[in-house]
C-alpha positions as CSV (number, residue, x, y, z in Angstrom):
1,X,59.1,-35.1,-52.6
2,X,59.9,-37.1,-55.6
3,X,58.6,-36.9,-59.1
4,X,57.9,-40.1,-61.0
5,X,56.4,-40.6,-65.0
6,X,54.9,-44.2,-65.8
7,X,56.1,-46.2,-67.1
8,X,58.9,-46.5,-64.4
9,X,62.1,-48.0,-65.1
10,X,64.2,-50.4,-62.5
11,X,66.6,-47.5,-61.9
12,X,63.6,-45.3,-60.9
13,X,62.3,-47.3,-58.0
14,X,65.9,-48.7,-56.9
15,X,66.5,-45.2,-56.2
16,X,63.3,-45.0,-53.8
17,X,63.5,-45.1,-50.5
18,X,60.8,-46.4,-47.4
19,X,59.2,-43.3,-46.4
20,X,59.9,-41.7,-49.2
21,X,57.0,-39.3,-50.5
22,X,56.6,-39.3,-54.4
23,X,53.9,-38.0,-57.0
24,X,53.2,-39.6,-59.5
25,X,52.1,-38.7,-63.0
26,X,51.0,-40.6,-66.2
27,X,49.3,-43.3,-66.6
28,X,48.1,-46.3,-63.9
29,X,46.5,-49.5,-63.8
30,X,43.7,-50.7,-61.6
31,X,42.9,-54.3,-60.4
32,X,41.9,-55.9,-57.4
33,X,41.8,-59.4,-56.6
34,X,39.8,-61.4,-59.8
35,X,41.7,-59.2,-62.2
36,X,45.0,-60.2,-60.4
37,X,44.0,-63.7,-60.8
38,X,42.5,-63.7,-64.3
39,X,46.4,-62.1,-65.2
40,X,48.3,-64.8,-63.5
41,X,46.2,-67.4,-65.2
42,X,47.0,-65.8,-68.5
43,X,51.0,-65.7,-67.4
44,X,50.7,-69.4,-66.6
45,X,49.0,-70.2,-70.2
46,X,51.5,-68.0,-72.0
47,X,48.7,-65.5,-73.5
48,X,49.7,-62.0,-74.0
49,X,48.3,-59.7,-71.4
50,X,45.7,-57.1,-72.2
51,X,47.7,-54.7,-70.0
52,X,51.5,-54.1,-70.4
53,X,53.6,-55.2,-67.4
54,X,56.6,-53.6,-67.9
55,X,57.1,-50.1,-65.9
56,X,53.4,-50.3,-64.9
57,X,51.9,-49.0,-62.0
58,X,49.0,-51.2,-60.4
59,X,46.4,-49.4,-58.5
60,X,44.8,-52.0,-56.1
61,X,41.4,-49.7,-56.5
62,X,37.4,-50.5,-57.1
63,X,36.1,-46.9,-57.8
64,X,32.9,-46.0,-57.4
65,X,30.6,-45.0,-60.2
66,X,31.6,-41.3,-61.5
67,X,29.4,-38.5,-60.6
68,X,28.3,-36.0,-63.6
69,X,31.6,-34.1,-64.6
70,X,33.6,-36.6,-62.9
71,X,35.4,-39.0,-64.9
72,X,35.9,-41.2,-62.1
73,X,34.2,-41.9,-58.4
74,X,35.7,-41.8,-55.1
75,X,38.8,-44.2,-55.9
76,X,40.5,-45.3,-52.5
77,X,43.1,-48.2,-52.1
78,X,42.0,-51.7,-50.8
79,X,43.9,-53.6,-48.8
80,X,47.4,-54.9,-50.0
81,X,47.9,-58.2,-48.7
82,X,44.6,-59.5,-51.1
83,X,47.0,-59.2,-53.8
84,X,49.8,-61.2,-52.1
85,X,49.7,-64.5,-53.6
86,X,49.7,-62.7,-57.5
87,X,52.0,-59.9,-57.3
88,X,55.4,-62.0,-56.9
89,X,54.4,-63.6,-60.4
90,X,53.7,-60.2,-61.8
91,X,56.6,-58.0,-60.6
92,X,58.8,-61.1,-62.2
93,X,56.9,-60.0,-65.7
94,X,58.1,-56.3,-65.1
95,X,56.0,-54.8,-62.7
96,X,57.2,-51.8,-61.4
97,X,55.3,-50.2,-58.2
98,X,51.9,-51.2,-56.8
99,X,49.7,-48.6,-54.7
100,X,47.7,-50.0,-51.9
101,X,47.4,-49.9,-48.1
102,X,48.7,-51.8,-45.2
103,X,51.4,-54.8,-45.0
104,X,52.8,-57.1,-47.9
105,X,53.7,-60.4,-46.8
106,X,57.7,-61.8,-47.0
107,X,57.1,-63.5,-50.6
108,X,56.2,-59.9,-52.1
109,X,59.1,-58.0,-50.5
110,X,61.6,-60.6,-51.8
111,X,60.3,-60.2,-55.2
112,X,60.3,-56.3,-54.8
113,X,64.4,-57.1,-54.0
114,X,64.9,-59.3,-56.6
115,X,63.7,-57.6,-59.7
116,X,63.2,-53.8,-58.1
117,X,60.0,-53.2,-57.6
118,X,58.3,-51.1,-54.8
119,X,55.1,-50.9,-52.9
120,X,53.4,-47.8,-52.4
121,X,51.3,-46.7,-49.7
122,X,48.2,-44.0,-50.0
123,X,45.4,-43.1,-47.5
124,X,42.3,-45.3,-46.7
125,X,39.6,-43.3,-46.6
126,X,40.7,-40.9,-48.9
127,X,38.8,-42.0,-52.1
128,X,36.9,-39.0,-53.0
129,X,40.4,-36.6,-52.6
130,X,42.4,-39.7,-54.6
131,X,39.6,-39.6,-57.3
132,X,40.9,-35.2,-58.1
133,X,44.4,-36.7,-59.0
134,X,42.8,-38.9,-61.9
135,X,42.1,-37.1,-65.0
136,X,40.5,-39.8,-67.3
137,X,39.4,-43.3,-66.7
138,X,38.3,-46.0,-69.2
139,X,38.2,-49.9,-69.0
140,X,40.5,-51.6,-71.2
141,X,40.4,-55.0,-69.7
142,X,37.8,-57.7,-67.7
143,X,34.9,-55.8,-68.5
144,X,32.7,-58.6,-66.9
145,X,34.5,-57.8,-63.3
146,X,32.3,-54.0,-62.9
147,X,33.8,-51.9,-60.5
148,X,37.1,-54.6,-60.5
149,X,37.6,-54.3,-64.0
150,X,41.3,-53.7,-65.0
151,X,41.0,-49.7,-66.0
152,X,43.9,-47.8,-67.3
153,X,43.8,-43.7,-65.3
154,X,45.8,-41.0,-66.3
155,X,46.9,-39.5,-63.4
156,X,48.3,-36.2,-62.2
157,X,50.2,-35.4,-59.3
158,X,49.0,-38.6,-57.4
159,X,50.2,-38.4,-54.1
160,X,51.4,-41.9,-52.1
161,X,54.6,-42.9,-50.0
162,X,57.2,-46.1,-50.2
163,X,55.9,-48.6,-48.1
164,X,58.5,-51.0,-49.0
165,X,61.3,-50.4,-51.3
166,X,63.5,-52.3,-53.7
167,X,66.1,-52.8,-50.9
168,X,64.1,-54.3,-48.2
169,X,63.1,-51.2,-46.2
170,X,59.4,-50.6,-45.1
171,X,57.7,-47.5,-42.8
172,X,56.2,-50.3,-40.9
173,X,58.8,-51.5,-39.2
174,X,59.7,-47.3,-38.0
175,X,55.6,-47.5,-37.4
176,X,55.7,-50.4,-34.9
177,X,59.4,-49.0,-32.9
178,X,57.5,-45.8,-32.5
179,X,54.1,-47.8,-31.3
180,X,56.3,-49.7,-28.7
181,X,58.0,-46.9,-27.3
């Protein structure tokens, strides 16, 4: 098990490896797919970002309203490949690791190479467990979006596992040899 603080550097994550289970601590990002878009757009303009790039962690997340004494609701992953066509543009500005579930398509992976990034994988379904790791919550960008609003967590002891690393490994290809066997 390996122990990482946000913001990550390039030497953190180029020393990850593809199954590799980490926990993470400090603080994380969420956005989903409008939010993705709405920070590429802002890239393309020039703006400043309302979120800062590098080291971050992006949490590809929609939680669900908080329940009394919660700070957050059940906050599971969505699926990765949503995010496909923003994330090359955003590891390039200094993004670090993203958490998700399921497969990232060839133009993320090469960017995860190129400027050493990773992917990180967490359990579907798991939403309401995710949501223990998260001690506060607020919005800080793209109010307008609701539940896909860019929100910054603190997090503690966040579990998740390299899905793809900086060097071009990935569980999935172990996950489909041991399928086929």
């Amino acid at each position: 098990m390996k122990r990482l603080r946000s913001p990550l550097t390039e030497a953190d994550v180029r020393q990850l490896r593809a199954g590799d289970e980490v926990i993470l601590d400090g603080t994380v990002y969420t956005a989903r797919d409008m939010a993705h878009q709405r920070l590429c757009r802002a890239i393309d303009r020039g703006e400043s970002l309302p979120i800062e790039l590098e080291g971050a962690i992006i949490y590809f997340v929609g939680p669900t309203p908080a329940r009394p004494g919660r700070v957050i609701g059940a906050a599971g992953p969505t699926t990765s490949a949503r995010m496909d066509p923003f994330s090359p543009k955003l590891i390039a500005h200094g993004l670090r690791a993203m958490i998700g579930k399921g497969y990232r398509n060839e133009e993320v992976r090469r960017a995860l190479q190129e400027y050493g990034a990773v992917h990180l994988s967490t359990l579907g379904g798991a939403g309401a467990l995710l949501s223990r790791h998260i001690v506060r919550a607020e919005v800080v960008a793209y109010e307008d979006l609701g539940t896909e609003a860019i929100r910054k967590l603190e997090v503690v002891d966040f579990p998740a596992v390299v899905a793809y690393d900086a060097v071009g490994g990935t569980v999935y290809n172990e996950l489909q040899s041991e399928g086929t066997e």
